[in-house]
C-alpha positions as CSV (number, residue, x, y, z in Angstrom):
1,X,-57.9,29.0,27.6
2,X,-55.4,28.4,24.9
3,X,-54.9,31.0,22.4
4,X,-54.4,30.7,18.8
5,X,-51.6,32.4,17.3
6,X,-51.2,33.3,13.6
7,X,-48.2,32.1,11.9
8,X,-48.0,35.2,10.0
9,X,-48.2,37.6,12.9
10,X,-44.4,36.1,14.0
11,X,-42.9,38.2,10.9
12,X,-40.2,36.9,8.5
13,X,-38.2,34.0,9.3
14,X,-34.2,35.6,10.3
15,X,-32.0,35.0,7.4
16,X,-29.3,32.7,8.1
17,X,-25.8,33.9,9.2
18,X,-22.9,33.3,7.0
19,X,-21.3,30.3,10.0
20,X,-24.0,28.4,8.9
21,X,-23.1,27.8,5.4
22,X,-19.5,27.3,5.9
23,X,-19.1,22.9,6.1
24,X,-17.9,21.8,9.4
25,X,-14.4,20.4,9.4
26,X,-14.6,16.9,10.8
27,X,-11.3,16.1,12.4
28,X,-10.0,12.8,13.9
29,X,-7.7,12.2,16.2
30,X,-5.3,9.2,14.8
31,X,-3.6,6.3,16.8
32,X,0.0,6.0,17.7
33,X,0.7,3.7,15.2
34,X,-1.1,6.0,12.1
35,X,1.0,9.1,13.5
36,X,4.1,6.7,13.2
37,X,2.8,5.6,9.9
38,X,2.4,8.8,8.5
39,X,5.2,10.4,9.5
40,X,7.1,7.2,7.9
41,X,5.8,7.8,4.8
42,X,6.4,12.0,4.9
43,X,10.3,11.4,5.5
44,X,10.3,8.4,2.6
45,X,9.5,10.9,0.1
46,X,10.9,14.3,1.5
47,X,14.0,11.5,1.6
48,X,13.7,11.4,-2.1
49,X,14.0,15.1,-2.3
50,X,16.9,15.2,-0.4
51,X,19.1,12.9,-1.8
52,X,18.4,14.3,-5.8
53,X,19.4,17.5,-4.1
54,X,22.7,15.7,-2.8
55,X,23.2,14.0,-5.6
56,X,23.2,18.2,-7.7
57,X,25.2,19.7,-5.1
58,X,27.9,16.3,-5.5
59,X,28.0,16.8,-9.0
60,X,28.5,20.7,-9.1
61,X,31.0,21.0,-6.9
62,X,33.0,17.4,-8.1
63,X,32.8,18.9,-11.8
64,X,33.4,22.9,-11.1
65,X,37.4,22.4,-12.0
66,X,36.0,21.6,-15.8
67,X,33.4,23.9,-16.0
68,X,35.6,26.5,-14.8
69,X,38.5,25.7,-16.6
70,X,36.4,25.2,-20.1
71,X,33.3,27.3,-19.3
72,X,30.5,27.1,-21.8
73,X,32.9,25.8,-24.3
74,X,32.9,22.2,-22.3
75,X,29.1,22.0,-23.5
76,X,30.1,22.9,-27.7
77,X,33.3,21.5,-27.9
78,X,33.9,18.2,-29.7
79,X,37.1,16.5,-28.0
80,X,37.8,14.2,-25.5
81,X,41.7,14.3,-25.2
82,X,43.3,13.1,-21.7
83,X,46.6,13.9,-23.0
84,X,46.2,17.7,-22.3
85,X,42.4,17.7,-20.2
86,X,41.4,18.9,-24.0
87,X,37.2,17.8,-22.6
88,X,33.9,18.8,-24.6
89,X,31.0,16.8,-24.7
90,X,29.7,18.7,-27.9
91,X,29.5,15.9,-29.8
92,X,27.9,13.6,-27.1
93,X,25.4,15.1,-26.1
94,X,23.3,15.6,-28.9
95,X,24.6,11.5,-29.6
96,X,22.8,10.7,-26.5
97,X,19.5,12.5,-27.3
98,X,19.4,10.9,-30.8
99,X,20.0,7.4,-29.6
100,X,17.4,7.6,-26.7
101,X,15.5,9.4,-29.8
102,X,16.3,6.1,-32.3
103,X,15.0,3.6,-29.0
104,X,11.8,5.8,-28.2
105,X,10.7,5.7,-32.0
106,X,11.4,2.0,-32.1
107,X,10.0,0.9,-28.3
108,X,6.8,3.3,-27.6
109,X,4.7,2.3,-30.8
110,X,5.7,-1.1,-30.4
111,X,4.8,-1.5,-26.6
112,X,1.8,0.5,-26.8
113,X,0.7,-1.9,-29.5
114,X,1.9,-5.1,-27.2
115,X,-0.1,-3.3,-24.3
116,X,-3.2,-2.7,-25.8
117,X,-3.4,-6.4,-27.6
118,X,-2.6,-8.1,-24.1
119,X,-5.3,-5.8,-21.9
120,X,-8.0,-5.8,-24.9
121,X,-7.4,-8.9,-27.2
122,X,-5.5,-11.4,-25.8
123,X,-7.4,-14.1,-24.2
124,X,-7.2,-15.3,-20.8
125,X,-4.3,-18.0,-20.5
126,X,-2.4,-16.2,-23.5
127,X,-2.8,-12.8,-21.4
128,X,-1.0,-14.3,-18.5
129,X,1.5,-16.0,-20.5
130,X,2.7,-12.7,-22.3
131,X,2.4,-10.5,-18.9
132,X,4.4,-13.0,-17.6
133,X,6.8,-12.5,-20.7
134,X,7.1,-8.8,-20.1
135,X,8.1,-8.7,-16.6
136,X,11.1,-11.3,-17.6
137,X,12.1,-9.5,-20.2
138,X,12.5,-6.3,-17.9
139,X,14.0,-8.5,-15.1
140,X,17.1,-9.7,-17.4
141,X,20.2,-7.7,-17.1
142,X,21.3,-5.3,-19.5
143,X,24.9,-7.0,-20.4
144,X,22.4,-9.9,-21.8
145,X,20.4,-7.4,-24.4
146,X,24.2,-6.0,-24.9
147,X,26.2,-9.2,-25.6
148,X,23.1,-10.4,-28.1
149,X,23.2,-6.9,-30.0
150,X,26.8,-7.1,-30.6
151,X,27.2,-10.8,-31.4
152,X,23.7,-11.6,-32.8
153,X,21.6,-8.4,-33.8
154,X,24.7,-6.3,-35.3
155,X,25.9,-8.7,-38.1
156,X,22.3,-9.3,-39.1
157,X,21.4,-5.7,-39.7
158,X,23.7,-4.4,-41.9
159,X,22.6,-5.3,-44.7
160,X,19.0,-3.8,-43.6
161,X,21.5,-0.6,-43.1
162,X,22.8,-0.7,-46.5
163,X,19.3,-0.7,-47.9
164,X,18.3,1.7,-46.6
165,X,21.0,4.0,-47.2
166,X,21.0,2.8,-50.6
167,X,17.0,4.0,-51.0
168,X,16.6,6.7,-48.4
169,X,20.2,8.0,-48.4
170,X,18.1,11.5,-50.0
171,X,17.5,11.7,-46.6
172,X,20.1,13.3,-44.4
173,X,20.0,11.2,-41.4
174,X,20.1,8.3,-43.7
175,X,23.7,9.5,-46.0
176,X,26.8,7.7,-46.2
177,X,29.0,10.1,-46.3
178,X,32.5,7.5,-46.4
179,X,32.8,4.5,-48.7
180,X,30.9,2.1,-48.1
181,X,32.0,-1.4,-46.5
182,X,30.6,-4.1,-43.5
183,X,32.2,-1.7,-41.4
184,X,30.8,1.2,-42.6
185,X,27.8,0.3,-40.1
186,X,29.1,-1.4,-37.4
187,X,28.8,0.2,-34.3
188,X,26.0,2.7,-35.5
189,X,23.7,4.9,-33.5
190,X,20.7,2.9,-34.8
191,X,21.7,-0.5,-33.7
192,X,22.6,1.1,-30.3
193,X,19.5,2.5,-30.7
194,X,17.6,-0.3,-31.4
195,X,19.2,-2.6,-28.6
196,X,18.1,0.3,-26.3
197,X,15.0,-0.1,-27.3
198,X,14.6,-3.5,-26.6
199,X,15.1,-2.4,-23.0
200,X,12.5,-0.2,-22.7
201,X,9.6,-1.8,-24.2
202,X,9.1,-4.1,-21.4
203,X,8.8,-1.2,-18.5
204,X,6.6,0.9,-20.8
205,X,4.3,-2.1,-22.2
206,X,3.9,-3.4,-18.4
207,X,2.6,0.3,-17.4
208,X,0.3,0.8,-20.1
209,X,-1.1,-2.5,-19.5
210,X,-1.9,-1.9,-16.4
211,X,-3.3,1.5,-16.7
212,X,-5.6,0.3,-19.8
213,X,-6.8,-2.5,-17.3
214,X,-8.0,-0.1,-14.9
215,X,-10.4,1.6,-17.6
216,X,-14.1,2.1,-16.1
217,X,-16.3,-0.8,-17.4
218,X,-19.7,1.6,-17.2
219,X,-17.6,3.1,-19.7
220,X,-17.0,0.0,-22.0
221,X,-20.4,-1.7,-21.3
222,X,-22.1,2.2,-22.6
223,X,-20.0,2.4,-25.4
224,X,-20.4,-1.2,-26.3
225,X,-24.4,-0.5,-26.0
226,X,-24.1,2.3,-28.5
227,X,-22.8,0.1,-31.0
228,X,-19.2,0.5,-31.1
229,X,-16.7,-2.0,-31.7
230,X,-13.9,-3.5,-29.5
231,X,-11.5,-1.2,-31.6
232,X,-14.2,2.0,-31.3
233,X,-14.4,1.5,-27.2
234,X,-10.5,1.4,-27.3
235,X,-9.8,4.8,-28.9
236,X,-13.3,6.6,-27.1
237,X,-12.7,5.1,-23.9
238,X,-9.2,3.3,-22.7
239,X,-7.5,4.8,-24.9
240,X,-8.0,8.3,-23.3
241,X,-8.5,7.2,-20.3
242,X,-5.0,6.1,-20.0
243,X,-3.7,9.2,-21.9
244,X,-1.8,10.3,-18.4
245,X,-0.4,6.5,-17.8
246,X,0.8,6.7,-21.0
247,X,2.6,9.9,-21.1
248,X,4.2,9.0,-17.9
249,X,5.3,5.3,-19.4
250,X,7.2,6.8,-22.4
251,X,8.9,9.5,-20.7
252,X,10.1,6.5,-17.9
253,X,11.4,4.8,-21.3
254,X,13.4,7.9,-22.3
255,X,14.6,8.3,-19.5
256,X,15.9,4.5,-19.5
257,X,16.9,5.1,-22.9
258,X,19.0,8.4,-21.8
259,X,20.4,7.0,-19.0
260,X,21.6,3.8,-20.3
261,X,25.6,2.5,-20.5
262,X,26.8,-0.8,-21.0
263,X,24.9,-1.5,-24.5
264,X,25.7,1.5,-26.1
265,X,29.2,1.1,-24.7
266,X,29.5,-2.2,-26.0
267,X,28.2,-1.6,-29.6
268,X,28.9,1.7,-30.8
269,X,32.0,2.7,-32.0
270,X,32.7,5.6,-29.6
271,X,34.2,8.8,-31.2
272,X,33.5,12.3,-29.3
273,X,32.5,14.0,-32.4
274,X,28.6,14.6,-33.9
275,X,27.9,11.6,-35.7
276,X,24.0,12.6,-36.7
277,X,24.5,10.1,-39.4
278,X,22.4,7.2,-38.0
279,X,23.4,4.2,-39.8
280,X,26.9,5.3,-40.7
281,X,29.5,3.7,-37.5
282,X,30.8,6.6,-34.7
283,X,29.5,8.4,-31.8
284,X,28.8,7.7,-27.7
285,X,26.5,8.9,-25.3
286,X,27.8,10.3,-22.0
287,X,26.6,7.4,-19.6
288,X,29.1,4.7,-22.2
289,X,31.8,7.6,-21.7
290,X,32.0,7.8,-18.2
291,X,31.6,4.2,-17.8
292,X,34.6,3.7,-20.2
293,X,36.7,6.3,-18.9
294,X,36.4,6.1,-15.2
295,X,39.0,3.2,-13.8
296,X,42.2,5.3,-15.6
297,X,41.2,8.9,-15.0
298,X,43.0,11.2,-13.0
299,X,41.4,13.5,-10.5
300,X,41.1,17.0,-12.9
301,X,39.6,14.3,-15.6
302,X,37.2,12.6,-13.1
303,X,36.1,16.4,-12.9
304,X,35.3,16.7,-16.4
305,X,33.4,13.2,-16.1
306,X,31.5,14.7,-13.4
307,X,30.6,17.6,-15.4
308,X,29.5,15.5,-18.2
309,X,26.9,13.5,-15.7
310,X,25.7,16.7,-14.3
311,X,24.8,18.0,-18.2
312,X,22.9,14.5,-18.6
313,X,21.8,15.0,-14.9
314,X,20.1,17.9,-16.0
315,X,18.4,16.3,-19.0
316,X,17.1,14.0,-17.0
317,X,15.5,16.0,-14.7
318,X,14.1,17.9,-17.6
319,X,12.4,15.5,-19.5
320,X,11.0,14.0,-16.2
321,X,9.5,17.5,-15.1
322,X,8.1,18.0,-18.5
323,X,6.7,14.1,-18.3
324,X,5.4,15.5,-15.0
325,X,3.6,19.1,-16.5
326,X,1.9,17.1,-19.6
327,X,0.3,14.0,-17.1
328,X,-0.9,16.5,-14.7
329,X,-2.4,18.8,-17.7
330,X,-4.0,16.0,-19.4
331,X,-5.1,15.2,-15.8
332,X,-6.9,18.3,-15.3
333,X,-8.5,18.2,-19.1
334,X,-10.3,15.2,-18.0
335,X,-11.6,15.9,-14.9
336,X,-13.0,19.5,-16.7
337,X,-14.8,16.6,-18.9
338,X,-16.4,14.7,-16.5
C-alpha cells in the first residue's frame, strides 16, 4: 500500500553551493592548422614590437656620440654647422610640429567633410567614382604632390600670402618681419604645409569613410522615425559613432604629416633656425634634413643625424600612444552608453 508523503514534511530545499554559480569554461581543442594559424598571427604582431624596439636601440646607440658630445643643448640649439660638428635641432623641431600643424588644420576638416559627403550624400555611381578618386590620390607618389607644389602651387599662392599678411599681419604668426618681395614667401612653412596636406587627406578621408559606413542602420532608421534629418542622424548617430575611427584617422595624418621628406625638402627654403613666421620663406623639418644631409656626412655627423631621427622618433611614438589613449577612452564612454 503506497504511502503518501507530504512535500512539506522533506524540510527546506539545500541552498545551492557557490560551484554552482560559477559559468563553466567551455574549452575546445583546435586543429593543427588553427594552432599554426594562431601562432602565425601571435609572432606577426609581437614581430612588430620587436623591430620598433630595434629600430630605438639602433637609433640610441648610432646617435649617443651627439647626444653626448652636445647633451641637452643638441635639443635648444639652433645650428647646423658641419664645418666644426656645431649640431642643434632647436630650430627644427618646433618647424616640424608647425608644418605637420599647418597640414592637419588644412587636411582633417577638409577630409572629414569629403568623408561624410561620399558615405551620406553622395549618390551611388558618384560615390564610387570619388572612393575611387581617393585611393588614387593616396597611391601617387609623393615626388608628384612635391614637383606640383614647387612648380604649380608655390607661384600661385603668393600673392594669397601677401594678403594675408597685409590684413592679418596683427597677428604674430602672420608678420613680415623683412621687406617684402616674391621672395619673401617662397619656400614658406605654409605652402610646405599645405602640399603636406594634400597628402594626407586621402588616408584620413578613406578611413573616415569607411568607419561612417559601418554606422548601425537601427540607429539611422530610429533616428530617421523620430523625425530627424539626414544632417540630424549624422551628428546623433554616425557622427559619434565613428568618434574613435576618427580620432585614430587624424592622428595617422599627423603622423604622415610629421614624418614626411621629399616635399618639404623640395619647397621650403631650409635654414636651421625658428622660423614661426608661417608665410615669411625659412625653416626645415628633420625628416627634409636628414634626407638632405645624408650622402656627404661623415660618420660623427651621421651621429648627429641619428640623434635628430631619434628626437622625431620619439614624437612619433608620442602622438601615436596618445591617438591610442583618446580612441580607447572614447571607446569605453560609449560602451558605458549603451
Amino acid at each position: 500500500m503506497a504511502v503518501a508523503v507530504n512535500p512539506a514534511a522533506r524540510g527546506p530545499a539545500a541552498p545551492a553551493s557557490a560551484r554552482d554559480d560559477v559559468p563553466r569554461t567551455i574549452t575546445s581543442r583546435g586543429s593543427r592548422g588553427d594552432l599554426i594559424f594562431r601562432g602565425v598571427l601571435r609572432a606577426a604582431g609581437l614581430s612588430s614590437f620587436l623591430i620598433t624596439a630595434m629600430i630605438l636601440a639602433f637609433l640610441i646607440y648610432r646617435g649617443m656620440w651627439a647626444l653626448r658630445a652636445d647633451g641637452f643643448s643638441f635639443f635648444t640649439k639652433q645650428s647646423w654647422v658641419f664645418v666644426g660638428n656645431q649640431f642643434g635641432i632647436g630650430g627644427m623641431l618646433p618647424d616640424t610640429i608647425i608644418i605637420a600643424g599647418i597640414a592637419s588644420v588644412i587636411a582633417i576638416p577638409v577630409a572629414l567633410t569629403a568623408a561624410i559627403f561620399i558615405a551620406e550624400y553622395a549618390p551611388g555611381r558618384l560615390q564610387r567614382f570619388l572612393i575611387a578618386v581617393i585611393d588614387l590620390m593616396a597611391a601617387i607618389p609623393s615626388i608628384i604632390y612635391a614637383v606640383w607644389g614647387r612648380a604649380f602651387l608655390m607661384p600661385r599662392a603668393i600673392g594669397t600670402m601677401a594678403w594675408l599678411s597685409h590684413h592679418i599681419g596683427w597677428f604674430p604668426p602672420f608678420r613680415i618681419t623683412v621687406a617684402q618681395s616674391a621672395s619673401t614667401f617662397v619656400g614658406s612653412p605654409v605652402i610646405a604645409g599645405m602640399v603636406v596636406s594634400l597628402m594626407a587627406i586621402p588616408i584620413i578621408t578613406s578611413l573616415c569613410r569607411e568607419v561612417f559606413s559601418q554606422a548601425p542602420a537601427s540607429e539611422r532608421e530610429a533616428a530617421y522615425a523620430l523625425g530627424s534629418s539626414r544632417w540630424g542622424m549624422i551628428r546623433t548617430v554616425v557622427l559619434p559613432f565613428g568618434r574613435g575611427g576618427v580620432i585614430g584617422a587624424a592622428m595617422l595624418g599627423v603622423g604622415r604629416a610629421l614624418g614626411e621628406t621629399i616635399a618639404v625638402l623640395l619647397i621650403i627654403s631650409p635654414t636651421p633656425e625658428l622660423n614661426w613666421h608661417i608665410l615669411q620663406s625659412g625653416g626645415n623639418s628633420i625628416a627634409a634634413l636628414i634626407a638632405g644631409a645624408w650622402n656627404y656626412a661623415t660618420y660623427d655627423q651621421l651621429s648627429a643625424l641619428m640623434a635628430a631621427g631619434l628626437a622625431l622618433f620619439t614624437i612619433t611614438l608620442i602622438v601615436n600612444s596618445l591617438a591610442a589613449i583618446i580612441i580607447n577612452r572614447s571607446r569605453s564612454a560609449a560602451a558605458t552608453a549603451d
